[in-house]
C-alpha positions in Angstrom: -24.5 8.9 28.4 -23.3 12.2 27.5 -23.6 11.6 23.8 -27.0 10.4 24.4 -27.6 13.5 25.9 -26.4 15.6 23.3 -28.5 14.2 20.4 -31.8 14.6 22.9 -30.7 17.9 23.4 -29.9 18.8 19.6 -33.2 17.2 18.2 -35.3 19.3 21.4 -33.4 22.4 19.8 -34.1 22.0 15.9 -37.4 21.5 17.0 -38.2 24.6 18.3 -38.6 23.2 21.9 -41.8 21.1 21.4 -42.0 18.4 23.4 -40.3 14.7 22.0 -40.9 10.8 22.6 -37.4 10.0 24.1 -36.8 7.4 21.4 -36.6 10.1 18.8 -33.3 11.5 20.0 -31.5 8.2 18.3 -32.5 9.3 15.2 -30.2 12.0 15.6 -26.4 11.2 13.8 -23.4 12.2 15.4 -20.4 13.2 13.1 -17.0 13.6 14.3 -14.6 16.2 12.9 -11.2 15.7 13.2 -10.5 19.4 13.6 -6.7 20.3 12.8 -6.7 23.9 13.6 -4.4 24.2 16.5 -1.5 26.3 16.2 1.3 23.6 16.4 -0.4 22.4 13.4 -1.0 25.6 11.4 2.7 26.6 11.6 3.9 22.7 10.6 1.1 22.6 8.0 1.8 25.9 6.1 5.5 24.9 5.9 4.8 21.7 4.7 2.9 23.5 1.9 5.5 25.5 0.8 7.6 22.7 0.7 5.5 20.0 -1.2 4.0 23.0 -3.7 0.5 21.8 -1.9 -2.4 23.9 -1.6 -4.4 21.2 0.2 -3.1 20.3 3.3 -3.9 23.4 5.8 -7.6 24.3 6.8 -8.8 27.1 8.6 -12.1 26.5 11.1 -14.4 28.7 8.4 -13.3 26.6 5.7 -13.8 22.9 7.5 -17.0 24.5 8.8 -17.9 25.1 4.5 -16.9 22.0 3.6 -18.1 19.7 6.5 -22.3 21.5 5.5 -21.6 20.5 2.4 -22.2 16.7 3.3 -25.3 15.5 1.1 -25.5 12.5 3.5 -26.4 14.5 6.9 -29.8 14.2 7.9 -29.7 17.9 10.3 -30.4 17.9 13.2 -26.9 16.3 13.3 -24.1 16.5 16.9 -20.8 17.4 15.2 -18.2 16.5 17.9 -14.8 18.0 17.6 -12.0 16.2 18.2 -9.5 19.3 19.1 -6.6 19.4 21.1 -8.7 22.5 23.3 -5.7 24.1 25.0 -3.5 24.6 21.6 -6.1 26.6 20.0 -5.8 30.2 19.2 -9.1 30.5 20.8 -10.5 27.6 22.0 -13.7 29.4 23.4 -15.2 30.0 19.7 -14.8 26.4 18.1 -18.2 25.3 18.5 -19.3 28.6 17.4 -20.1 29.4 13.4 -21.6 26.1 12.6 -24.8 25.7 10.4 -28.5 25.5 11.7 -29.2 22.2 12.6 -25.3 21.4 13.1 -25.0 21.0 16.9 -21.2 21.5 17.5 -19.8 19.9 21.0 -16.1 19.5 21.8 -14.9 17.9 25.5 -15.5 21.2 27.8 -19.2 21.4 26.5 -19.9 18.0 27.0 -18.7 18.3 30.2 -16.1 15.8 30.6 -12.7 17.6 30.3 -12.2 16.7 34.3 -12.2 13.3 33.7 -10.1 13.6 29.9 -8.0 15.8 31.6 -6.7 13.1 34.3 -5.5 10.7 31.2 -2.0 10.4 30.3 -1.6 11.2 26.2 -2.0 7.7 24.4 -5.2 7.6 26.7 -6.5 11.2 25.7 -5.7 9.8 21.8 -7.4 6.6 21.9 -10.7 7.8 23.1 -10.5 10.3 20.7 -9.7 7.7 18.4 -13.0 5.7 19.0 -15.4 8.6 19.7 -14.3 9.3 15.6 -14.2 5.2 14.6 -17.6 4.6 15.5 -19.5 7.9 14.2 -21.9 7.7 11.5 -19.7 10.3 9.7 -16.6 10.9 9.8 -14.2 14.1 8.4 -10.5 14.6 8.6 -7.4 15.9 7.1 -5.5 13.3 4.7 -2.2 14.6 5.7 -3.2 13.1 9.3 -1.6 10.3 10.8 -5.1 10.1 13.3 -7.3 10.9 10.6 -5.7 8.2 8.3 -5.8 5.7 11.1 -9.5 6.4 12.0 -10.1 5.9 8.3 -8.5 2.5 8.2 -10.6 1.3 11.3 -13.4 2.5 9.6 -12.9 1.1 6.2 -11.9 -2.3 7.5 -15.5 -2.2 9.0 -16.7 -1.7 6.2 -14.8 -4.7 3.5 -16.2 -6.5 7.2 -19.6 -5.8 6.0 -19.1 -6.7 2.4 -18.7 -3.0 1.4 -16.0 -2.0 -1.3 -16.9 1.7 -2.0 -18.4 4.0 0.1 -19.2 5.9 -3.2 -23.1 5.2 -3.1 -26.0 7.5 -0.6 -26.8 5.9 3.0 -23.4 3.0 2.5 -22.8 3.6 6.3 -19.5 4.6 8.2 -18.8 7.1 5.5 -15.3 9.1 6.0 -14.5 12.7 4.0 -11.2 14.7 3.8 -12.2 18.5 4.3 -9.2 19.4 3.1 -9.6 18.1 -0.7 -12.4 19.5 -2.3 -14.8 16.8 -3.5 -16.4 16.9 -7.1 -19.5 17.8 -5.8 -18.2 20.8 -4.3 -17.9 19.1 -0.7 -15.3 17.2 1.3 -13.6 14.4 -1.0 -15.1 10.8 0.5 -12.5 8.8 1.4 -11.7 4.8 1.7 -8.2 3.3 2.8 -7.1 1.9 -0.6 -6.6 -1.7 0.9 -4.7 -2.8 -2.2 -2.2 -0.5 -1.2 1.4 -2.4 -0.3 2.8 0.8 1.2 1.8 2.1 5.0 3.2 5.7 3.6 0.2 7.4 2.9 -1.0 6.6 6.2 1.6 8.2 7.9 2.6 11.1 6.1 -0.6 11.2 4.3 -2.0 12.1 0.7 -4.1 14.8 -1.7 -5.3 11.3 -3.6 -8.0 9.5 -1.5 -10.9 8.7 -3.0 -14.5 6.3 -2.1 -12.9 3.7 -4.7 
């Protein structure tokens, strides 16, 4: 229900206020950014980097925010919900702010629900993260991940489900991007679970070579 009530709101707000059939609110995509910007992550990130000789594996808010506007496949208005971990941000009162026009960003305390999330041990707190990013129409993480990987296997096994190999094409459905890999377009790099794949390493300590196959 609050969903619902975000896309209503964010298709009321791109059109200037004017009055709207209630049906049209479910035109309105969702996309869910898995936003790694906290600052457990920053500090294990940028050593990682320096480690691996990586350049691609830490993202700062301004730069996911780039990337994630770069997505040819949005129709705007679009809800961009934020899967953060609020209370390890630096500032966790500006991480919906910054976004595009048309790019309605909501994260748990502006949707209202942090009472209820807040009440959850952990593994609950993950898991409805975990399906609020599964089922969006869009969804953008960080390869190096473990969650992001995870949420990209769910969604790509959806997808062979459906008799889809390659995300590659415009409008496939259940499309997945890495903001941290720039894309040859300029974007986010699209991104498919490589299926063939015998090893679960990628998954769970992640990769700069994902691709839509």
């Amino acid at each position: 229900m609050r969903g619902k009530k975000a896309r209503h709101e964010a298709a009321i707000s791109h059109n200037n206020n004017k009055r709207i059939d209630g049906s049209t609110n479910l035109s309105v995509q969702y996309i869910a950014v898995h936003m790694r910007i906290e600052k457990d992550w920053m500090i294990h990130c940028k050593k990682w980097e320096r480690r691996s000789n990586l350049k691609e594996i830490c993202s700062s808010k301004g730069e996911i925010i780039h990337k994630v506007s770069q997505i040819t496949d949005l129709r705007r208005p679009v809800v961009v919900y934020l899967a953060v971990a609020d209370s390890l941000l630096e500032d966790d009162d500006s991480v919906t702010s910054g976004w595009r026009v048309g790019m309605i960003a909501y994260e748990k305390k502006k949707l209202g629900v942090t009472d209820i999330y807040d009440r959850q041990p952990y593994l609950i707190k993950s898991a409805i993260d975990f399906e609020v990013c599964a089922r969006a129409d869009v969804f953008v993480g960080n390869s190096f991940s473990t969650f992001s990987n995870l949420v990209v296997l769910s969604r790509t096994e959806r997808l062979y489900n459906l008799g889809k190999a390659s995300s590659c094409g415009e409008d496939v459905g259940l499309s997945s991007y890495a903001y941290n890999i720039i894309g040859d377009d300029g974007g986010p790099q699209r991104w498919m679970t490589d299926m063939s794949d015998t090893s679960l390493q990628r998954l769970s300590y992640g990769t700069n070579n994902v691709s839509c196959h």
